[in-house]
Residue, then its C-alpha position, 0 to 999 in steps of 0.5 A: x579241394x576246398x570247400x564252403x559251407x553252405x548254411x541257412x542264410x546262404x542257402x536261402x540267398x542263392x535261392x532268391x538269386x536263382x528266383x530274381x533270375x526268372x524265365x532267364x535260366x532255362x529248366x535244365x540249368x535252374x534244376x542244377x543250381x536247385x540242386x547244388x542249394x539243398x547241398x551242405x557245401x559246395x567245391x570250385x566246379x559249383x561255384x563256377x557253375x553258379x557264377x556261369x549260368x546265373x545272369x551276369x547283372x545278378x549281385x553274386x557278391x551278395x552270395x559269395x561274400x558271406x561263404x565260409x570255408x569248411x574244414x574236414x577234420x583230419x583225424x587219422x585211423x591206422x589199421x591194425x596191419x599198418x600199425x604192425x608193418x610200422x613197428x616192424x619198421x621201426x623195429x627194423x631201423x632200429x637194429x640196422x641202426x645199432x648194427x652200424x654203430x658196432x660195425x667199427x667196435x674192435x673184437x679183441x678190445x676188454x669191456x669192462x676190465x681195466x688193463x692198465x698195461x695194454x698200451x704202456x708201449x704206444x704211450x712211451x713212444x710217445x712220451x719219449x718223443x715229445x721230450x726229445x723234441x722238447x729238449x731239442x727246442x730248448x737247446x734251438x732257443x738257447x743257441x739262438x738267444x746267445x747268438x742275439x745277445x752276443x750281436x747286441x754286445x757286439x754292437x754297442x761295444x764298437x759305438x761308445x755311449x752319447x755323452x763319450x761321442x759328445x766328449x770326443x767331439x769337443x776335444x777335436x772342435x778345441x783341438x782343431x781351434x788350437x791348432x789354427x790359433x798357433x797356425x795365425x801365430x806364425x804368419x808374421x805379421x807385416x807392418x803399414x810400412x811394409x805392406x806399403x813396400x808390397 
């Protein structure tokens, strides 16, 4: 619970409002706000008291303005028997700790030799396995790069370059020219007179 200080200053301030309050506060209640002056500090009950019994046109800020909070020092003592049950404890902990740790670690497992045959085995199996699946791939990538490039090929045979297209498309346009050039030559041509006739 909080507590203020109550120092000279302080103590003398609430004695003067007790005092200015006069035939106001009865015996009983000046006798409990004497007693609660002469303390060193006061807690919230004595405050609420003060701020009850005193006559309510009484300046109580001029009091409670000026308080100050008091700190309790905070240092801790152990007994001897907490300080041994704690060590017991951790002590306690600390094997339970370790005991976890080792609950997985394999019995038959070498410490400190150095078996350079023990999982030669494992380690073949597994070699073996990722060439085979290397070999494998590149045989995959292969194949797949010959079938690619054979459609490109295959593509670019079947349409000529540009400028052969080009060639061949002059040749037809000239082509198709010529032979309306010699189709105009055999159409006789009809003389005025004749054209008359018609």
């Amino acid at each position: 619970m909080a507590e203020w200080k109550l120092d000279c200053d302080s103590k003398q301030r609430l004695e003067k409002l007790i005092g200015s309050a006069g035939d106001e506060l009865s015996g009983e209640d000046r006798k409990q706000l004497q007693k609660i002056a002469k303390q060193n500090t006061i807690n919230f009950d004595d405050v609420s008291v003060i701020r009850t019994t005193l006559p309510p046109y009484q300046p109580l800020y001029t009091f409670f303005n000026r308080l100050n909070i008091h700190f309790e020092s905070c240092e801790y003592k152990a007994t001897p028997e907490f300080r041994a049950k704690t060590n017991r404890l951790k002590e306690r902990f600390k094997h339970e700790e370790y005991r976890r740790m080792v609950e997985n670690v394999d019995s038959t497992q070498s410490f400190g030799t150095v078996n350079l045959v023990s999982g030669i085995g494992s380690e073949m199996k597994q070699a073996t396995r990722f060439i085979i699946g290397l070999v494998l791939g590149t045989v995959v990538f292969f194949a797949d790069l010959y079938f690619v490039i054979k459609g490109m090929d295959e593509r670019e045979m079947a349409r000529p370059p540009a400028h052969v297209e080009r060639y061949e498309n002059e040749q037809r346009q000239k082509k198709k020219i010529d032979e309306q050039k010699q189709e105009t030559k055999k159409i006789p041509v009809k003389s005025a007179k004749q054209k008359k006739n018609d």
